[in-house]
N, C-alpha and C positions, 0 to 999 in steps of 0.2 A: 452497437456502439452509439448509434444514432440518438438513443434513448435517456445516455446518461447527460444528466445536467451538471455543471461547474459549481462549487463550495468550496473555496479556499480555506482552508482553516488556520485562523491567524495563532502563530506557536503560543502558550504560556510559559514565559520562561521566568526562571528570577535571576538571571544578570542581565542588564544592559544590554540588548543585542546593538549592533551595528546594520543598519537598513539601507538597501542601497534601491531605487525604483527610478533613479536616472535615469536608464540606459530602455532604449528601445529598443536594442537590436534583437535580444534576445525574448521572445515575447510565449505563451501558451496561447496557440492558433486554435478555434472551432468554428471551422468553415461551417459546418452546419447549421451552428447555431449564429451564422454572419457578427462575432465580435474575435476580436483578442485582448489579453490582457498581459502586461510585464508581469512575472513573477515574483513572490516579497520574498527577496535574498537574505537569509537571516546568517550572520557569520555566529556561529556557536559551537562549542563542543559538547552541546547536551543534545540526547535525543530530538528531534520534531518531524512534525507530520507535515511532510513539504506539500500536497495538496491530496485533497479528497473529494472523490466526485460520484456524485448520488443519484440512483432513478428515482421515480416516482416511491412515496410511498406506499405500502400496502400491510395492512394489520400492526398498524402502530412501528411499524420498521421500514426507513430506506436502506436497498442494497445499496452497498457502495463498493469502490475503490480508492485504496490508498497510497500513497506513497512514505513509508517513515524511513526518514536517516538517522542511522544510530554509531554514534561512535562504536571502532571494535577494532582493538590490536591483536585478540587470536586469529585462529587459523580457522577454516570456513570448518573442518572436524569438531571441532569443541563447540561450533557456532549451531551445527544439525545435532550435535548430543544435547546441549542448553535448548534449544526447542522442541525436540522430540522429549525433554524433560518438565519442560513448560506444557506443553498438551496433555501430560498425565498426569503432573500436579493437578491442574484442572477437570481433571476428569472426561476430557474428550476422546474421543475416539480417532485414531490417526488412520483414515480411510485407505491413502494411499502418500508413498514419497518416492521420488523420482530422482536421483544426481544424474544432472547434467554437468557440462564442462565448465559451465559459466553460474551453473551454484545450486540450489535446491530447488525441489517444486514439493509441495506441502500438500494435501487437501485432507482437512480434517473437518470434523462437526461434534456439535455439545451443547450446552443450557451455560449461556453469560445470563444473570440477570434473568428474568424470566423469560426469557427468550432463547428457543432452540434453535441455533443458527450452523451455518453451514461455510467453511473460508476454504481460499482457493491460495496459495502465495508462493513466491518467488522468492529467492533473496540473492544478492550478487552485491560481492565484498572487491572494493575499489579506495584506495588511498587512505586505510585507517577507517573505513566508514561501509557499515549492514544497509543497503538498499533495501528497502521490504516493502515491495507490493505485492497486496493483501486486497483478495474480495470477497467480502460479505453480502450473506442475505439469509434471508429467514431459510431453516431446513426444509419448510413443507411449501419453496420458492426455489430451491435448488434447480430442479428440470425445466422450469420455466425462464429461467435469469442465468442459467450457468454459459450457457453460449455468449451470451452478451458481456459477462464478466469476464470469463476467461481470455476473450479475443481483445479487451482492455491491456488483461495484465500482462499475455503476452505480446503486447507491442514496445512493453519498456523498453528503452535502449538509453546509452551514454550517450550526450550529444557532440562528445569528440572518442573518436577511437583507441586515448591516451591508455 
């Protein structure tokens, strides 16, 4: 974990968002890396990538981990058929998937772009809204990066127990 480095990715959105960076309280901590930062609170009902954090590169690709919040009033069923239909539009390959109580675990691999990659992901449906942490890295980086990724994704949590 120690490895991955902090990239906010600031959303493109085309309405207006509302920005709130007031508030200290709530802040993203990396003792490691000795900073913290407030989080950009985007109030929107569209998609976005609430942050994303990258190692080093290696062959033209950083692994990363993401976090996307996506609106979604189905049911977490229609939400693992829409993805598991998503990965074969695509042409990927769905390695393995897992239901747990708290939502899917994903690990598939395939060619985006000229790059054969390999994702590892979660999702967990809360108040109207798809949580989807997702980590990537190149396929032929998978045994070398997967430990470090995975112990990322598995640490998501809500920060109130609502």
């Amino acid at each position: 974990m120690k490895r991955l480095a902090l990239a906010l990715l600031l959303p493109i959105l085309t309405a207006a968002p509302a920005v709130h960076a007031e508030s200290k309280e709530a802040t993203l901590q990396f003792p490691a890396y000795e900073f913290e930062i407030a989080p950009l609170e985007v109030e929107t009902e569209k998609a976005i990538t609430a942050v994303q954090m990258f190692m080093p590169p290696y062959g033209g690709f950083a692994a990363n981990v993401s976090v996307r919040i996506e609106p979604w009033k189905g049911n977490m069923g229609g939400y693992v058929a829409g993805a598991k239909a998503q990965i074969e539009q695509n042409g990927w390959t769905l390695i393995s998937e897992e239901a747990r109580s708290d939502g899917p675990v994903f690990e598939y691999s395939g060619k985006s772009g000229r790059q054969e990659l390999h994702w590892y992901g979660r999702s967990l449906m809360r108040k109207g809204k798809m949580y989807v942490i997702t980590a990537t890295t190149l396929e032929s980086r998978w045994e070398t990066d997967k430990d470090a990724l995975i112990e990322v994704v598995e640490t998501f949590t809500f920060s109130d127990k609502d």
